[in-house]
ZADO-1210 file (C-alpha; in nm, 4 decimals, padded with zeros to 6 digits):
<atoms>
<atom x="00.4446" y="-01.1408" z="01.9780" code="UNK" pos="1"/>
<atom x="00.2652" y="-01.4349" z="01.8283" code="UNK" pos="2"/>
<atom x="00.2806" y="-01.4977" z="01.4772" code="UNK" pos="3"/>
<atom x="00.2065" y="-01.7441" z="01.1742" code="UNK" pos="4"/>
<atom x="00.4350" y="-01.9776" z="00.9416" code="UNK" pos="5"/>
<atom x="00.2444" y="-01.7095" z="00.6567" code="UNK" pos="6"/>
<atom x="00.3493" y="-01.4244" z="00.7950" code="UNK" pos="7"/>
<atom x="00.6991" y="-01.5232" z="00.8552" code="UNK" pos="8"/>
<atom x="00.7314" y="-01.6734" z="00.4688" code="UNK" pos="9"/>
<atom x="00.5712" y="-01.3240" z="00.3361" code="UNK" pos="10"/>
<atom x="00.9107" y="-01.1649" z="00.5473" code="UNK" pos="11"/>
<atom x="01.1752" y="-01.4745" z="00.4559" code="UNK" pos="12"/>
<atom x="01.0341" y="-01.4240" z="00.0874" code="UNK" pos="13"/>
<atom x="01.1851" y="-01.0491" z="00.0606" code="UNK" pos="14"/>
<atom x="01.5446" y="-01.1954" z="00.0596" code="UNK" pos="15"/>
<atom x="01.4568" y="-01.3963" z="-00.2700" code="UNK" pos="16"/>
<atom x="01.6040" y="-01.2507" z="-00.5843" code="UNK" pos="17"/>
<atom x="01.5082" y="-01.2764" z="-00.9549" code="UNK" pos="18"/>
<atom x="01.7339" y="-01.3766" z="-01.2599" code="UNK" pos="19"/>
<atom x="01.7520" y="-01.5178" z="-01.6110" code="UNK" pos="20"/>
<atom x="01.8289" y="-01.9002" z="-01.4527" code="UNK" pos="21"/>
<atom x="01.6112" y="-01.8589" z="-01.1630" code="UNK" pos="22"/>
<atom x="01.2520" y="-01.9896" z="-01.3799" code="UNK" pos="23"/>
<atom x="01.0725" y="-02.0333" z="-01.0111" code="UNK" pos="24"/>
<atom x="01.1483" y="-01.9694" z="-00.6904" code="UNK" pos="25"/>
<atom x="00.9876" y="-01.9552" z="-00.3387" code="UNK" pos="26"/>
<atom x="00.6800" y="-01.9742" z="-00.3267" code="UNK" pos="27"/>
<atom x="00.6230" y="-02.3570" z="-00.4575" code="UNK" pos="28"/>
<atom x="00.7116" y="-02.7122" z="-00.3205" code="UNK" pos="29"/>
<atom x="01.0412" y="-02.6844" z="-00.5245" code="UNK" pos="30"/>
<atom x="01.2584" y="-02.4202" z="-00.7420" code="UNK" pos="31"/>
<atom x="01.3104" y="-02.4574" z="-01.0900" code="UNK" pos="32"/>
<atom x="01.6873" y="-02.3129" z="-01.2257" code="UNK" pos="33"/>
<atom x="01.7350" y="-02.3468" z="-01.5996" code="UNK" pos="34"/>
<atom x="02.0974" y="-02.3477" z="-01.6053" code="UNK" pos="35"/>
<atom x="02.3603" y="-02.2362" z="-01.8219" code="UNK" pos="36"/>
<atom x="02.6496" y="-02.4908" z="-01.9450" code="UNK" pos="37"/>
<atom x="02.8946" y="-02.5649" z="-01.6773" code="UNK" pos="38"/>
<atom x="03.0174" y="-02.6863" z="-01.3252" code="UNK" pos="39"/>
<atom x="02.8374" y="-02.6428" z="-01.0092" code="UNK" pos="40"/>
<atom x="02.9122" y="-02.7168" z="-00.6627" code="UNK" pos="41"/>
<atom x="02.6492" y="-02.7920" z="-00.3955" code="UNK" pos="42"/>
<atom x="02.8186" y="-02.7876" z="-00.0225" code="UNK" pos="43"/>
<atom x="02.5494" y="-02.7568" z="00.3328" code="UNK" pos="44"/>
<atom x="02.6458" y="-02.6301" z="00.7003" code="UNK" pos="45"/>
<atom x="02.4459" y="-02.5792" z="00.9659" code="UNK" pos="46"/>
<atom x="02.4636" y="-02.4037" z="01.2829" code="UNK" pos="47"/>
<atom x="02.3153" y="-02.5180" z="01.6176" code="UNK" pos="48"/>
<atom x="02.2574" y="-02.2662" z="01.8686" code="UNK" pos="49"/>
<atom x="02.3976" y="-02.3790" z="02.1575" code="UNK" pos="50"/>
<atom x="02.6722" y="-02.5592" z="01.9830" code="UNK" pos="51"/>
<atom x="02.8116" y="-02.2648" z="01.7061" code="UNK" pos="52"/>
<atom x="02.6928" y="-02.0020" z="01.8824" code="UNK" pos="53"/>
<atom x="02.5531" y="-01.8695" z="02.1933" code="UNK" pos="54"/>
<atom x="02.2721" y="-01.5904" z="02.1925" code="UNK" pos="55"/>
<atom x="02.4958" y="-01.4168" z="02.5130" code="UNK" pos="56"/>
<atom x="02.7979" y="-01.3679" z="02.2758" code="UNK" pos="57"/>
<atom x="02.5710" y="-01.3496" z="01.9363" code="UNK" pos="58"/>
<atom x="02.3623" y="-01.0910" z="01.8094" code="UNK" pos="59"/>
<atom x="02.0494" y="-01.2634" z="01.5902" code="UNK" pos="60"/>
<atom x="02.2308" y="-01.0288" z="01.2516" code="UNK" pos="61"/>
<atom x="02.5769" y="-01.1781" z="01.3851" code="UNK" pos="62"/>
<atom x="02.4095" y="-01.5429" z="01.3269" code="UNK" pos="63"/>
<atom x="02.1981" y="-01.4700" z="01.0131" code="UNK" pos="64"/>
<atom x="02.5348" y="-01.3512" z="00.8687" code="UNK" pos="65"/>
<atom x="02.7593" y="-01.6023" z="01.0284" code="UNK" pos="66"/>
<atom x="02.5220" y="-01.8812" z="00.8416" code="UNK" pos="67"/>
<atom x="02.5962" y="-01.7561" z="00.5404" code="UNK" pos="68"/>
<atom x="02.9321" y="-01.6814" z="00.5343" code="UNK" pos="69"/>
<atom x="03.0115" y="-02.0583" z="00.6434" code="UNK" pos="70"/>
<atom x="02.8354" y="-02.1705" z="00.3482" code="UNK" pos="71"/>
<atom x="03.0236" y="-01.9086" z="00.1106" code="UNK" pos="72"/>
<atom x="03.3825" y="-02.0423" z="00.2315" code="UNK" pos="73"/>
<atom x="03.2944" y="-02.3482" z="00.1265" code="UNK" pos="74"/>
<atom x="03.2151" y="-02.2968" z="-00.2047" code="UNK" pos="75"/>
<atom x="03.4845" y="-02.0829" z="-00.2731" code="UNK" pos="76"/>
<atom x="03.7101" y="-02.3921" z="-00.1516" code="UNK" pos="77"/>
<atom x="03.6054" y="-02.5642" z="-00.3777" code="UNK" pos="78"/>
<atom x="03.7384" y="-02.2834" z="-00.6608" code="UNK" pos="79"/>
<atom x="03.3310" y="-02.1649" z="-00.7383" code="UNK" pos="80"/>
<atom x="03.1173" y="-01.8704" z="-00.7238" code="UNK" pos="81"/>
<atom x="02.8232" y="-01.8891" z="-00.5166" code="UNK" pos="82"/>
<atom x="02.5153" y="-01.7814" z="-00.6609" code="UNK" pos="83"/>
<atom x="02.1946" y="-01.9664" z="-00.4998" code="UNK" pos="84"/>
<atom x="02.0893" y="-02.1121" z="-00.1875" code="UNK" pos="85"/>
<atom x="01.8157" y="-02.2795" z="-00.0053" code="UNK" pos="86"/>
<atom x="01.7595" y="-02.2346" z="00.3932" code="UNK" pos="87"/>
<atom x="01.5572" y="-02.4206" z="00.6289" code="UNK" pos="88"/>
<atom x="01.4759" y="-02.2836" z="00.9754" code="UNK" pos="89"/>
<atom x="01.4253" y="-02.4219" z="01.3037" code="UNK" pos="90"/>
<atom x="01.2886" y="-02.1587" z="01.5668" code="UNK" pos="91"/>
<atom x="01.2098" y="-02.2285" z="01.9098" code="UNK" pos="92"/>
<atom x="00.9293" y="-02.1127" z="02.0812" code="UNK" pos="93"/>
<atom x="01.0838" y="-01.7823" z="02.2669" code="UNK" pos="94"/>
<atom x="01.2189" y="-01.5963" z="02.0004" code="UNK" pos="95"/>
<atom x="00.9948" y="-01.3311" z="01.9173" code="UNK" pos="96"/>
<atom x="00.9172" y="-01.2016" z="01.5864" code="UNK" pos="97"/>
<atom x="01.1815" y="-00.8991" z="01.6357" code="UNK" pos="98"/>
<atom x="01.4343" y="-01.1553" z="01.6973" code="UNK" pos="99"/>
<atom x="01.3734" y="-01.3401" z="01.4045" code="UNK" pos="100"/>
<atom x="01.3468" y="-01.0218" z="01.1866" code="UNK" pos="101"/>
<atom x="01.7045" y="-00.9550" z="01.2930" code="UNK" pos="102"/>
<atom x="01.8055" y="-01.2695" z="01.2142" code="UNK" pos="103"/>
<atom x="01.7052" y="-01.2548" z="00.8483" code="UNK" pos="104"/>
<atom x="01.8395" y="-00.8945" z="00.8476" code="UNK" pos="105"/>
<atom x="02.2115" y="-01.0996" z="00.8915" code="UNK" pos="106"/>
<atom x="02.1089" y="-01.2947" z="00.5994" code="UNK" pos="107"/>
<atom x="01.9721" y="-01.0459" z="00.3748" code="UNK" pos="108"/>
<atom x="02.2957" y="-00.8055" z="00.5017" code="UNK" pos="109"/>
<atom x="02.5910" y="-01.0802" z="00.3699" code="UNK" pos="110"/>
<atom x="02.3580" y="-01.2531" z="00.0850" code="UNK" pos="111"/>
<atom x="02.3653" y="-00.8862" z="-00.0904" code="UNK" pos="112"/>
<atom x="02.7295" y="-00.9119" z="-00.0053" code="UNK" pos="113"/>
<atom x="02.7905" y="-01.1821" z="-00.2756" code="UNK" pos="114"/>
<atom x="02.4692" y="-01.1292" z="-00.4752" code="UNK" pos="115"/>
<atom x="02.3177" y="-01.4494" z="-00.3674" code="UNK" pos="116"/>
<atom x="01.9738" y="-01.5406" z="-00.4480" code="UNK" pos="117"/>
<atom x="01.7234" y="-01.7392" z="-00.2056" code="UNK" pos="118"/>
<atom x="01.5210" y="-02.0005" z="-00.3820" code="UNK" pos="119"/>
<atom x="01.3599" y="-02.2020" z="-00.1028" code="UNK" pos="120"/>
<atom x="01.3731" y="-02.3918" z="00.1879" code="UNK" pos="121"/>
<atom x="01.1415" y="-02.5398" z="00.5079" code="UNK" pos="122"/>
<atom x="01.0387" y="-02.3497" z="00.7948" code="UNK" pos="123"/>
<atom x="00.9901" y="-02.5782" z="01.1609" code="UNK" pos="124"/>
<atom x="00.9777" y="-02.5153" z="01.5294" code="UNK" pos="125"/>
<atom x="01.1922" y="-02.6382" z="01.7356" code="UNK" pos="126"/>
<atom x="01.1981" y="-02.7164" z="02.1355" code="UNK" pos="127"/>
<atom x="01.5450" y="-02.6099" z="02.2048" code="UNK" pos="128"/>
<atom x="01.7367" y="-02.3457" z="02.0475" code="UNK" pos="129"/>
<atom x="01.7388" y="-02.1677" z="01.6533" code="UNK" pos="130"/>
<atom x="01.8845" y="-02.4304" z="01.4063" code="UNK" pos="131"/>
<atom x="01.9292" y="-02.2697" z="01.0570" code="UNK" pos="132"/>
<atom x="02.0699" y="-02.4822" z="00.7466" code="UNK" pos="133"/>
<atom x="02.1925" y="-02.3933" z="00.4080" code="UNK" pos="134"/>
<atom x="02.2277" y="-02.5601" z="00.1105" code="UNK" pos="135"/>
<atom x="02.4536" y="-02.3568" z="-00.1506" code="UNK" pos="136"/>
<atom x="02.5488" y="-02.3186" z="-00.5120" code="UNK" pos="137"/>
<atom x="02.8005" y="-02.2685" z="-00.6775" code="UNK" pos="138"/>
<atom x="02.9622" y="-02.2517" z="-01.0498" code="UNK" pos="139"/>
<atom x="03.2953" y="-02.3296" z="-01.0959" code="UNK" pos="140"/>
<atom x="03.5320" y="-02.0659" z="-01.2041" code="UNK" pos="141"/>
<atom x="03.8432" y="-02.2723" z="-01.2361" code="UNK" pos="142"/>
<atom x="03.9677" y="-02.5056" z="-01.4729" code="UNK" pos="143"/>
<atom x="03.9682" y="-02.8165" z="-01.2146" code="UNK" pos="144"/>
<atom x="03.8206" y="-02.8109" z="-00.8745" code="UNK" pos="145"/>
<atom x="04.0224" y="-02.7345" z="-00.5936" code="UNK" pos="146"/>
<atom x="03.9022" y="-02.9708" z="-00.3004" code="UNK" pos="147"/>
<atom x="04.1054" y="-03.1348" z="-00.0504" code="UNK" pos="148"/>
<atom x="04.2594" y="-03.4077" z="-00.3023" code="UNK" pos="149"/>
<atom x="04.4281" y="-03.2617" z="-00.5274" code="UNK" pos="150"/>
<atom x="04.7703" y="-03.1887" z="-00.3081" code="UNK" pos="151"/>
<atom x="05.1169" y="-03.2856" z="-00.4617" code="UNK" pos="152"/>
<atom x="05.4503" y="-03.3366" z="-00.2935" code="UNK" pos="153"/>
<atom x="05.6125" y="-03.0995" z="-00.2578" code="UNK" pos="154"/>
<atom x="05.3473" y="-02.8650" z="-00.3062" code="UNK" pos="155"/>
<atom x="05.4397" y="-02.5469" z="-00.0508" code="UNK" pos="156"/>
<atom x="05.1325" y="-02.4688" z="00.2373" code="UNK" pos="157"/>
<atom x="04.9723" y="-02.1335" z="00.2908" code="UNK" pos="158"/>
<atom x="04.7650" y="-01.9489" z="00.4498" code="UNK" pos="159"/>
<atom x="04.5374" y="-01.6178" z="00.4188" code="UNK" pos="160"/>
<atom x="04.5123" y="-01.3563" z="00.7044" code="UNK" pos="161"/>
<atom x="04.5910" y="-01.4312" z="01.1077" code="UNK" pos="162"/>
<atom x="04.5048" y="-01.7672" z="01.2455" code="UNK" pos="163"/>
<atom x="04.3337" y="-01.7639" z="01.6294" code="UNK" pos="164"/>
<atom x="04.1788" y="-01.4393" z="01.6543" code="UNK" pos="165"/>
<atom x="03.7890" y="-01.6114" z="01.7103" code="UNK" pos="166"/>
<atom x="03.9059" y="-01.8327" z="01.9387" code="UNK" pos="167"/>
<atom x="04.1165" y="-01.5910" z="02.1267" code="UNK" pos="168"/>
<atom x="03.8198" y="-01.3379" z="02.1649" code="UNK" pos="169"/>
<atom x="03.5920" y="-01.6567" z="02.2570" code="UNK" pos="170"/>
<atom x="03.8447" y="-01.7446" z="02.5602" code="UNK" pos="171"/>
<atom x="03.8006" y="-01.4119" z="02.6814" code="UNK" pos="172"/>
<atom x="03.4232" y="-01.4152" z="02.6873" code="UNK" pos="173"/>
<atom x="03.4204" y="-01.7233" z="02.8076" code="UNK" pos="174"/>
<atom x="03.7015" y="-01.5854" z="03.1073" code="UNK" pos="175"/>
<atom x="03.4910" y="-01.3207" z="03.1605" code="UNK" pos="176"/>
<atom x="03.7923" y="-01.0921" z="03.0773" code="UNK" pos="177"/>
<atom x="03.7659" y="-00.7101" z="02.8881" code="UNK" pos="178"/>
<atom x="03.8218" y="-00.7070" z="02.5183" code="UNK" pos="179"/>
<atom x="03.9257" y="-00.3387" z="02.4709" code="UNK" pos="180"/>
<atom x="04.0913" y="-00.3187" z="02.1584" code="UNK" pos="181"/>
<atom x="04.0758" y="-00.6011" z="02.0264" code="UNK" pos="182"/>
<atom x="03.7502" y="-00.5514" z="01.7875" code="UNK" pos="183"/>
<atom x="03.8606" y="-00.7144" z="01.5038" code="UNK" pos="184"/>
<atom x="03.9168" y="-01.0466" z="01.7151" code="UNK" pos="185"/>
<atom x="03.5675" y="-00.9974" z="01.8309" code="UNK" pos="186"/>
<atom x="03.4781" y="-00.9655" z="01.4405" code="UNK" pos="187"/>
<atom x="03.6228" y="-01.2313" z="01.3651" code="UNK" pos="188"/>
<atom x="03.4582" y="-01.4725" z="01.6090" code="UNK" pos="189"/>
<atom x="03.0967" y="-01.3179" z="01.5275" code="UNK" pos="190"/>
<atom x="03.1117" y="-01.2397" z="01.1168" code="UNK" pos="191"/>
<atom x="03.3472" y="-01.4201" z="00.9962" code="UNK" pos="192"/>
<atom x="03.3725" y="-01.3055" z="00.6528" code="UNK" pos="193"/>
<atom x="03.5738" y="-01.5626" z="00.4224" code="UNK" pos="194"/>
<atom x="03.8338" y="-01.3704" z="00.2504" code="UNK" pos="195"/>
<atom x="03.7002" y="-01.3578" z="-00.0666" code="UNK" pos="196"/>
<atom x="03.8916" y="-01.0954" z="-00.2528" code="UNK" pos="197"/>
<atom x="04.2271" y="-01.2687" z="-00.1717" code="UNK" pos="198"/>
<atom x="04.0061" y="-01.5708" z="-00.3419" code="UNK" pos="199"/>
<atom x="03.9337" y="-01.3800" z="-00.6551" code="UNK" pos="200"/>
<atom x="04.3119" y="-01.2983" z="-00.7283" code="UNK" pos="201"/>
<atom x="04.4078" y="-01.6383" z="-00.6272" code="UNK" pos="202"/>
<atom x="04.1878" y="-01.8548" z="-00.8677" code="UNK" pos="203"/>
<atom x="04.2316" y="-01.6030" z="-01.1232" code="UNK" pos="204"/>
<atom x="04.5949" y="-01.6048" z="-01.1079" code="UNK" pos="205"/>
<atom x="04.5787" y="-02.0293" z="-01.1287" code="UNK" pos="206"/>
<atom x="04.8218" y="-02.0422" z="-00.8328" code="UNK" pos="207"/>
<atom x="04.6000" y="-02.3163" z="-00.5659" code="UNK" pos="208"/>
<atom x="04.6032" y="-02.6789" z="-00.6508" code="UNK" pos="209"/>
<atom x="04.4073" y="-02.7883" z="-00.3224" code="UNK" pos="210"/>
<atom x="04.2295" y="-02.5616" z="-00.0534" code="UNK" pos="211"/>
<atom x="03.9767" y="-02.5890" z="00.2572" code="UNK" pos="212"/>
<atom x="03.9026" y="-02.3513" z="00.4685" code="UNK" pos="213"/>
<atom x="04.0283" y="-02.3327" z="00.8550" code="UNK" pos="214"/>
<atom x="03.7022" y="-02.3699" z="01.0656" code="UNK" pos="215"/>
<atom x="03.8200" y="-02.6347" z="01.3094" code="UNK" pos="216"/>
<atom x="04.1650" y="-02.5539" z="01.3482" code="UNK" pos="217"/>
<atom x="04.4973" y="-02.5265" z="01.1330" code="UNK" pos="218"/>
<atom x="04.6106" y="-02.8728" z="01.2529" code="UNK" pos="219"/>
<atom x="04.2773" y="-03.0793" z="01.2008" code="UNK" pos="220"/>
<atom x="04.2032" y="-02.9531" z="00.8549" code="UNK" pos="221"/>
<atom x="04.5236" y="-02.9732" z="00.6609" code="UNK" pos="222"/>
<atom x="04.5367" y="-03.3415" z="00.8172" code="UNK" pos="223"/>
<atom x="04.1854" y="-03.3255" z="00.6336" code="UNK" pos="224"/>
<atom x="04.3752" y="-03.2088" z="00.3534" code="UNK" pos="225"/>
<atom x="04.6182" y="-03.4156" z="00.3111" code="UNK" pos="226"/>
<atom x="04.4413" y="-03.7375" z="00.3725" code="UNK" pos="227"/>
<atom x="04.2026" y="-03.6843" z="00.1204" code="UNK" pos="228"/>
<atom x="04.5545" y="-03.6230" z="-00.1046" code="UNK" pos="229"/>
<atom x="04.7256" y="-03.9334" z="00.0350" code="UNK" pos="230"/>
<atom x="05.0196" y="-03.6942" z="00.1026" code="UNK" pos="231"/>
<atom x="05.2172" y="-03.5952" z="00.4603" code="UNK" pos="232"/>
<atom x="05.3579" y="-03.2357" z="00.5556" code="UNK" pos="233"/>
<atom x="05.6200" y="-03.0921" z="00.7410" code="UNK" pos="234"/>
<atom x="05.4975" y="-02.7361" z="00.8849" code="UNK" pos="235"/>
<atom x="05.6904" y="-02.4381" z="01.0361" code="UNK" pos="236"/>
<atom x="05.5764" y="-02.2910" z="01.3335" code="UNK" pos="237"/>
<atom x="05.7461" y="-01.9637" z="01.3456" code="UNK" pos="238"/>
<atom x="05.5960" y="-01.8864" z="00.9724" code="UNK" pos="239"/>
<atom x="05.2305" y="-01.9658" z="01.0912" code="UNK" pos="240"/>
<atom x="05.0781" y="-01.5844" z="01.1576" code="UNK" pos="241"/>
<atom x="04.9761" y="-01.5465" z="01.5128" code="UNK" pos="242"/>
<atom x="04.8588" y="-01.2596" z="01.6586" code="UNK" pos="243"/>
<atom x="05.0524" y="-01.0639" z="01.8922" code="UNK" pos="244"/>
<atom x="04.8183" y="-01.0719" z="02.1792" code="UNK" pos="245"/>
<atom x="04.8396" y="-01.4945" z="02.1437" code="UNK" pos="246"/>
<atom x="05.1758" y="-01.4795" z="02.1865" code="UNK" pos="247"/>
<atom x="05.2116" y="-01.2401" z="02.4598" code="UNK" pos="248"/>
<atom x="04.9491" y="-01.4952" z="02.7118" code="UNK" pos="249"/>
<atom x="05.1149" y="-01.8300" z="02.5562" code="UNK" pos="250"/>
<atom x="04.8079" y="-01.8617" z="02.3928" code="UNK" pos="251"/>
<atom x="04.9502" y="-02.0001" z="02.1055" code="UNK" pos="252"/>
<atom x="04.7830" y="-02.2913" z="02.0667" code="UNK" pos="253"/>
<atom x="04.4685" y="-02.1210" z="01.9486" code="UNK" pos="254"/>
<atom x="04.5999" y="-02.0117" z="01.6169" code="UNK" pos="255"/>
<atom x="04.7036" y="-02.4394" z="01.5658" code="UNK" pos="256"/>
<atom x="04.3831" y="-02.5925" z="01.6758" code="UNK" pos="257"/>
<atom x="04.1328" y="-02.2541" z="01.8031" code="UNK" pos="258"/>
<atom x="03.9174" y="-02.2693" z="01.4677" code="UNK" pos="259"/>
<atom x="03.6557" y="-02.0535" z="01.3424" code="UNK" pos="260"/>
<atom x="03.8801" y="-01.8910" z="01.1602" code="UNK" pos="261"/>
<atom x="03.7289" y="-01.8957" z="00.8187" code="UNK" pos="262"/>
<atom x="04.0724" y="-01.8144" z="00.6673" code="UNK" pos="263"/>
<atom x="04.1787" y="-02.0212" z="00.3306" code="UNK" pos="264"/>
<atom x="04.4387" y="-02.2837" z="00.3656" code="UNK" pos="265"/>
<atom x="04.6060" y="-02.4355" z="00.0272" code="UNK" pos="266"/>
<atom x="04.8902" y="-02.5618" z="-00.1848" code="UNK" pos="267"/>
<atom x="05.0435" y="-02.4724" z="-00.5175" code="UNK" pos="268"/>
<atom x="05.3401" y="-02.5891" z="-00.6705" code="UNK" pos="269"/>
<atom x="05.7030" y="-02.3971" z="-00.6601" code="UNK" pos="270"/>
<atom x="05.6588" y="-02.3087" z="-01.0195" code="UNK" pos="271"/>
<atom x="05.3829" y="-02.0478" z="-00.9243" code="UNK" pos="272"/>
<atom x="05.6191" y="-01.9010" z="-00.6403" code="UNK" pos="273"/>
<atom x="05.6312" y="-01.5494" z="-00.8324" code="UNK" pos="274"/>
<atom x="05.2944" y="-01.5218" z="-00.8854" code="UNK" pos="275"/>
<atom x="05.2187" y="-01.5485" z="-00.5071" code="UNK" pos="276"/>
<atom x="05.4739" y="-01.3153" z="-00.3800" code="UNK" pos="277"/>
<atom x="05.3092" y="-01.0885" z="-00.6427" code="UNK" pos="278"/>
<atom x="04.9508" y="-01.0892" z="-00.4220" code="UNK" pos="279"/>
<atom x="05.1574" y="-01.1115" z="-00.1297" code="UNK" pos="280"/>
<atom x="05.2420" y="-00.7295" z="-00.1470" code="UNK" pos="281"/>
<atom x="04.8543" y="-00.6516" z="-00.1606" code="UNK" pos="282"/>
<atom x="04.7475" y="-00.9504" z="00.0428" code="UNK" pos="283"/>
<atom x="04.7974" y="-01.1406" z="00.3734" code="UNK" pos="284"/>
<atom x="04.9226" y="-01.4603" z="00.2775" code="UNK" pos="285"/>
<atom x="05.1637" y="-01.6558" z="00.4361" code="UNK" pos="286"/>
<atom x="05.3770" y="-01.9764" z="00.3157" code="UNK" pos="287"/>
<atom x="05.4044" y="-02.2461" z="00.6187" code="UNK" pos="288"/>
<atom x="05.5237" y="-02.5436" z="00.5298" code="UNK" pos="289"/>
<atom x="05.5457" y="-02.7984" z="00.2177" code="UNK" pos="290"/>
<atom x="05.3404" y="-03.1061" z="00.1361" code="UNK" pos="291"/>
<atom x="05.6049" y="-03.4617" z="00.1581" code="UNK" pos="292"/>
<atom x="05.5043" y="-03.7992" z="-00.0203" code="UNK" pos="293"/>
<atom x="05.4374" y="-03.9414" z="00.2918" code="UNK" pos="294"/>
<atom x="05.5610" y="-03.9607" z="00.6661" code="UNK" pos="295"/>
<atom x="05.2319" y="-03.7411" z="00.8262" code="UNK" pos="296"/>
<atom x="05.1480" y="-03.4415" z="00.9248" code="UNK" pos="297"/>
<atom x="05.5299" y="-03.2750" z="01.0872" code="UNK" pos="298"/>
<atom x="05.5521" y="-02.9897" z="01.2963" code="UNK" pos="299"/>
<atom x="05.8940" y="-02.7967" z="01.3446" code="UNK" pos="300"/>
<atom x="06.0190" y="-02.5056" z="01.5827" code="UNK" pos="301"/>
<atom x="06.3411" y="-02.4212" z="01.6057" code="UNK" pos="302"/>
<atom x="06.4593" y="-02.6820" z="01.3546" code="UNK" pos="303"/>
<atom x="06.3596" y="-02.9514" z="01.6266" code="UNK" pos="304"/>
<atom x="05.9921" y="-03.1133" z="01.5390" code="UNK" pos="305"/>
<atom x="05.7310" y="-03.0784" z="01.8399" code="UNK" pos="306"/>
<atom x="05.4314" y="-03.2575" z="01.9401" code="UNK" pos="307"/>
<atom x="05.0591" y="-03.0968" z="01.9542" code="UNK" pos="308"/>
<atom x="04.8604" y="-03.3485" z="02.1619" code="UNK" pos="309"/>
<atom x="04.4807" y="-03.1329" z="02.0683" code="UNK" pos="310"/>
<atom x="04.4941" y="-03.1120" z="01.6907" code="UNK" pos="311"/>
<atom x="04.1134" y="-02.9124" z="01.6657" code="UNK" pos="312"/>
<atom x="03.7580" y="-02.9063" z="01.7053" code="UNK" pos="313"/>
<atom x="03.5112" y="-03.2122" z="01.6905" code="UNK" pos="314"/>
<atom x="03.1277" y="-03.1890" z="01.7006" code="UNK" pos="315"/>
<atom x="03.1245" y="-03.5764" z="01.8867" code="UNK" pos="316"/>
<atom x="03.4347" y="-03.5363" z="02.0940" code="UNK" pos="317"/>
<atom x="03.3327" y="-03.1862" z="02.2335" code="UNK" pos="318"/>
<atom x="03.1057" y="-02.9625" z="02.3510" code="UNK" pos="319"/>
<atom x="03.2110" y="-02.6367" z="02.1572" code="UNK" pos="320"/>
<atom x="03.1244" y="-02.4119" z="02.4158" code="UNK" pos="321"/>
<atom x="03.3513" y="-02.5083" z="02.6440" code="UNK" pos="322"/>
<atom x="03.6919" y="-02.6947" z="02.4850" code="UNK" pos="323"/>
<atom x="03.8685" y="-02.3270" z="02.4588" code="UNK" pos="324"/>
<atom x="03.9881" y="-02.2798" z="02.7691" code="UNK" pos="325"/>
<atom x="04.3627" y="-02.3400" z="02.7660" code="UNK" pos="326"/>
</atoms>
C-alpha cells in the first residue's frame, strides 16, 4: 500500500499529548515547552535495523517499544523523570503502511507506559532498513545527578534483576534451538522494559551515588563507570545473578559481557547498607562487588581473580548480529 509523508504525520500525530508546559507541539518546524523551574536531562539512542534488531526475531510493536524503552533507561540513569520526546524516522521502501502502523502501536503502547508526550521530530526514507531516533527529556528528581562520575571508593556495586537473559534467548535464535519456557528471556531480548519501579524506590530512598544502565554488557559499562569516576573495582563472580539455564550450558559469559539487558547498575556508600536490604525484600537487587581508589576493573571467583578476554558489545568492533555465539 502506497502512501504519503501527510498521511503518515496525520497517524504519528495521534501519539502527541497535551499539557500545561507543552505551548506547541507537532505540527510546526519546532515545539515550544514553557518550562517550570528545574533540572532537565536530554539523552538520544537510536536503533538500526539490521544492527539492534532483526525484523525475523522482531515484531514492528517489539521495535516501536524497544525504542522507547532504551531512551527511558537512560534518563532514569541519570536520576530523572522522562516526560517529552522527539522521534525521527527512517523507513525503507518495503514496509507497508500496516507495518509501520504497528510500529507506532509499540510506541504509543510504552509512551502511555510512562506518560510521555511526543512533540516532534523528521520523517525520511531510507534505502536499507527502518532507522528510528529519539531524543528524550527528562527532569531531575534527585538532589545531584547520578551519571557515571560520581563513584567513590569504596562505594559497594549492584545490580537490579538477572543479567544475560537477552543475550541467552538471542543465542538460541540465532542456533536455531527451541525456546520453550523460557518466555521471559525472550521478553527480555524483545521489550526490554527498564526497571523502573525498583528506580522509583531507589532515588527516593537517596541510596545511588552513580548508575548506568547494562546495555552492552556488565563488564564494558561499569569500566564505563568507573572511568568516568577515575576509580577501579574488584567484582565477585559468584554474587553476579545468572540465570539458571546460563549456568547449566556454561553460558556464563553472557550475563558478563551478553548486553541488552537494560537492568540498572550503581554504587552507594556503606552508610546506606540498611536502606538497600530494606528494597531488597521487595526487589531484585544484588550487591557485587565494591569500587577501590584505583588498580582497574578486578574480577574474583573462588577468592582467586580471573581474566575475561571479551569485556562487551561495540558498534565499530562488531557486527551485533553475530558476536553472540559462544
Amino acid at each position: 500500500m502506497r502512501f504519503s509523508e501527510e498521511e503518515l504525520l496525520r497517524r504519528i500525530r495521534r501519539l502527541s499529548g497535551s499539557s500545561e508546559e507543552i505551548e506547541r507541539g507537532i505540527g510546526d518546524d519546532g515545539c515550544v515547552l514553557r518550562l517550570k523551574e528545574g533540572r532537565y536531562v536530554l539523552s538520544q539512542d537510536m536503533l538500526v535495523e539490521g544492527i539492534d534488531f532483526e525484523r525475523g526475531l522482531f515484531s514492528f510493536e517489539d521495535v516501536g517499544m524497544r525504542a522507547v524503552y532504551v531512551n527511558v533507561s537512560d534518563i532514569l540513569c541519570m536520576g530523572a523523570e522522562p516526560m517529552y520526546f522527539l522521534m525521527s524516522i527512517a523507513i525503507p521502501k518495503d514496509l507497508s503502511y500496516r507495518e509501520i502502523g504497528r510500529f507506532l502501536r509499540g510506541i504509543g503502547m510504552a509512551s502511555k507506559e510512562f506518560g510521555l508526550k511526543l512533540l516532534g521530530g523528521d520523517l525520511s526514507s531510507s534505502r536499507r532498513g527502518l532507522v528510528v531516533d529519539i531524543c528524550m527529556v527528562g527532569v531531575l528528581v534527585t538532589e545531584h545527578y547520578l551519571g557515571r562520575d560520581r563513584a567513590k571508593a569504596e562505594d559497594l556495586i549492584a545490580v537490579t534483576g538477572m543479567l544475560g537473559q537477552a543475550s541467552f534467548a538471542l543465542n538460541l535464535f540465532k542456533a536455531g534451538e527451541r525456546i520453550g519456557g523460557l518466555g521471559r528471556f525472550v521478553e527480555r531480548l524483545r521489550r526490554p522494559r527498564p526497571p523502573y519501579e525498583v528506580w522509583k524506590e531507589l532515588v527516593k530512598s537517596g541510596i545511588p551515588n552513580a548508575m548506568i544502565d547494562i546495555s552492552d554488557g556488565l563488564l564494558l559499562d561499569l569500566q564505563r563507570l568507573l572511568r568516568e569516576s577515575g576509580k577501579g573495582a574488584k567484582i565477585f563472580f559468584e554474587n553476579i545473578p545468572i540465570p539458571a539455564p546460563l549456568l547449566e550450558r556454561k553460558m556464563e559469559v553472557l550475563a558478563l559481557t551478553g548486553g541488552d539487558d537494560y537492568e540498572l547498575l550503581f554504587t552507594f556508600p556503606k552508610e546506606r547498607l540498611p536502606l538497600f536490604e530494606g528494597l531488597r525484600e521487595r526487589f531484585p537487587l544484588h550487591i557485587i562487588g565494591e569500587v577501590t581508589e584505583s588498580g582497574g576493573l578486578r574480577m574474583f571467583k573462588g577468592g582467586r581473580p580471573i581474566k575475561v578476554e571479551r569485556k562487551g558489545w561495540d558498534h565499530f568492533l562488531w557486527r551485533r548480529w553475530t558476536r553472540r555465539r559462544m
